[in-house]
N, C-alpha and C positions, 0 to 999 in steps of 0.2 A: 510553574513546574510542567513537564511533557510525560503525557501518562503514555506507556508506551503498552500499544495492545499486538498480542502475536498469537494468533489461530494457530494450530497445530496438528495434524496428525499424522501419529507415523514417520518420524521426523528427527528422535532424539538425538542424532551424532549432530544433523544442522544445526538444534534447537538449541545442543551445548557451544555449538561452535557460535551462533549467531548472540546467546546470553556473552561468550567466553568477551566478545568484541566489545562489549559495554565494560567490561572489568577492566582488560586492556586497558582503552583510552574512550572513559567515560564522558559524556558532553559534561560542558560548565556549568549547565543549569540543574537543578534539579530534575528528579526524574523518576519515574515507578516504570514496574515494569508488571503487565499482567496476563497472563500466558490462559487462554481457553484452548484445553484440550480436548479435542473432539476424539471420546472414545478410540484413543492409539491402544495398539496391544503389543507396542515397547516399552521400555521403561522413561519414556518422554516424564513421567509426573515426577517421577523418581531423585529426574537430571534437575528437574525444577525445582524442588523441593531443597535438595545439595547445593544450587546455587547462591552465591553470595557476590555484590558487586563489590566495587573496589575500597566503595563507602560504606561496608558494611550492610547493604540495600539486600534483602527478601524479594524473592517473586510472586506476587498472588498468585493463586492457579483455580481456574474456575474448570472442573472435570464434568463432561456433558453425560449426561445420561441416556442418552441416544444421538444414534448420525444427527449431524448439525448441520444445516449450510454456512459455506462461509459469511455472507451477511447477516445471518441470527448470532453466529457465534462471537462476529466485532462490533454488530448492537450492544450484544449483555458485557463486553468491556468497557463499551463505553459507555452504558448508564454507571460501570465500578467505578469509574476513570475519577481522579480527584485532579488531575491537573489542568490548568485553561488552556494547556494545549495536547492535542493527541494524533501519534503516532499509529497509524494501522502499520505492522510490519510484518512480511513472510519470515517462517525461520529458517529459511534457505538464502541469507543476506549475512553480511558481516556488517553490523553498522557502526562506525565510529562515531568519537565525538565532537569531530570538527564540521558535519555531516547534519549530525543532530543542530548542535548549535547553528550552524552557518544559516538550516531551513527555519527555524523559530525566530532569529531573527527579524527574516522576511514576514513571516508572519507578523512580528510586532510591530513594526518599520512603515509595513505598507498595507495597511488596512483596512484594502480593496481588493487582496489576495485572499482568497478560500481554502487554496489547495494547494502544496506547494510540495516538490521532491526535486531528487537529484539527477542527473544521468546513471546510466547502468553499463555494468561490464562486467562478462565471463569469469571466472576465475582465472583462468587463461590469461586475461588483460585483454579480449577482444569486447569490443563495443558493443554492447545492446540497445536496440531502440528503445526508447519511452520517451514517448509526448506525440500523438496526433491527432489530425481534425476530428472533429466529431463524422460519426459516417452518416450520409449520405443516400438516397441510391444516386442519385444522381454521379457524386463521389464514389461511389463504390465502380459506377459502370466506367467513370475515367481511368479510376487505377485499373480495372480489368484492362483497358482500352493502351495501355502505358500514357495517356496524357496526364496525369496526376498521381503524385505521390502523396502520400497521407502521412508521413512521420514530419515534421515539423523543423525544420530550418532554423540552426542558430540564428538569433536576431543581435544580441548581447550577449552579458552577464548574464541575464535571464531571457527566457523565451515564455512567453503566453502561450498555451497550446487547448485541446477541446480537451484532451483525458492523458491522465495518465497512469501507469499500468499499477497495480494494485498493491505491488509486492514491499512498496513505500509510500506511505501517503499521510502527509499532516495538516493538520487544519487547525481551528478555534474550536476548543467546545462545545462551548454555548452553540456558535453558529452549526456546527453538525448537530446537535441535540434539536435544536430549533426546526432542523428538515425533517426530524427524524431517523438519521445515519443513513444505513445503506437499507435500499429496498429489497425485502423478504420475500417478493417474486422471484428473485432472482439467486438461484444456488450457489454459483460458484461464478461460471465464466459470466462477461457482463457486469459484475457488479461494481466493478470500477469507472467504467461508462458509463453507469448510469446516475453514480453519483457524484461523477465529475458533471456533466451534462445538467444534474438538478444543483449546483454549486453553481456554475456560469447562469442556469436560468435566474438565481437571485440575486444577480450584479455583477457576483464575484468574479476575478481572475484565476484560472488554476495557470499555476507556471513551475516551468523547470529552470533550475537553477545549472547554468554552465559552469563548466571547471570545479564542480562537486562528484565525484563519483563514490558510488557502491556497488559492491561485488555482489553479483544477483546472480545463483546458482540455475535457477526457473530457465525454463523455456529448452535448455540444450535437448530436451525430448519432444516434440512437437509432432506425436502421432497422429494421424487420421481420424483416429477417436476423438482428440483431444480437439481438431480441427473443425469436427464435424459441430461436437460442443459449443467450440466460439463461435463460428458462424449461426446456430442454431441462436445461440443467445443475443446479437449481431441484430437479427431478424426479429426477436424478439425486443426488442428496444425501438429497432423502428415503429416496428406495429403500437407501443405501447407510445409512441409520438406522434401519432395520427390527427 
């Protein structure tokens, strides 16, 4: 079964729309779905509460009692999580279930995968990146320099990559429970780096799966703030690799 966890806030139109996508065209496996709302003051618990999947399936909904980070709030789903596979999901994604199925596969199949997601794209139908090296400085100063790029070259069907971007990410279990999920230093930006990065440190492969897409609404705003964040966090990941 794929326990599917989606942090939340503030969110409800996506949150209905990204649930609405599993009703659609639900994956063939089984599946949960468990929604942590971090104190939204829309009616996000409300949209959860009313949804129903196509199989008759409820939403958990775990409602925070104060600001969350988003690595606290996808811990406490995945200690709920009852399936042996789980799902971190944004709820600004539409996910299908040829998507679902296609990544759990991988995961069963090849058993030296950790971490596994799709490609992304706009709603628009334009491209988003996800999948690149781990950073670097060394890497950081080439991409500044234009000698190196950091997003990750189709290789195949699939591509091995360092990290990939947060807003889809499934794995084992067991094996995330075993790291202890995502690290609680880390608020928001980052925390996909850092637990893609402690996933390759224990053998595993994270890879993206080619010719799989999802519509990943994230990123179309990429302000200065938000930049300053990643990078801050970016820095923060180094230092904490020293």
């Amino acid at each position: 079964m794929i326990s599917i966890v989606v942090f939340t806030r503030d969110d409800a139109e996506w949150l209905e729309r990204c649930l609405g996508s599993l009703t659609a065209e639900p994956p063939a496996e089984d599946y949960e779905v468990i929604v942590f709302d971090n104190c939204s003051r829309d009616d996000s618990a409300e949209r959860v509460r009313a949804w129903r999947g196509a199989g008759g399936e409820r939403a958990s909904l775990i409602q925070a009692q104060r600001d969350t980070s988003f690595s606290e709030g996808n811990n406490l789903g995945l200690r709920a999580a009852a399936g042996d596979l789980v799902l971190f999901l944004n709820p600004d994604t539409e996910p299908r279930g040829h998507i679902l199925d296609a990544c759990a596969s991988t995961l069963r199949e090849q058993g030296d995968v950790g971490l596994v997601g799709p490609c992304l794209r706009f709603p628009s139908g334009a491209g988003q990146a996800n999948g690149w090296a781990l950073p670097t400085v060394r890497q950081l100063l080439a991409e500044k320099l234009g000698r190196a790029a950091r997003h990750a070259r189709p290789t195949g069907e699939q591509t091995d990559v360092g990290w990939l971007m947060g807003c889809f990410l499934m794995g084992r279990r067991a094996d995330l429970r075993a790291i202890g999920g995502f690290d609680e230093r880390f608020w928001f930006h980052g925390t996909d780096l850092e637990l893609c990065a402690r996933v390759a440190d224990e053998g595993w492969r994270v890879t993206r799966l080619e010719g799989v897409e999802l519509v990943h609404r994230g990123h179309l705003d990429w302000s200065l703030a938000r930049r300053r964040a990643s990078w801050r966090a970016t820095a923060q990941w180094l230092w904490s690799r020293r």
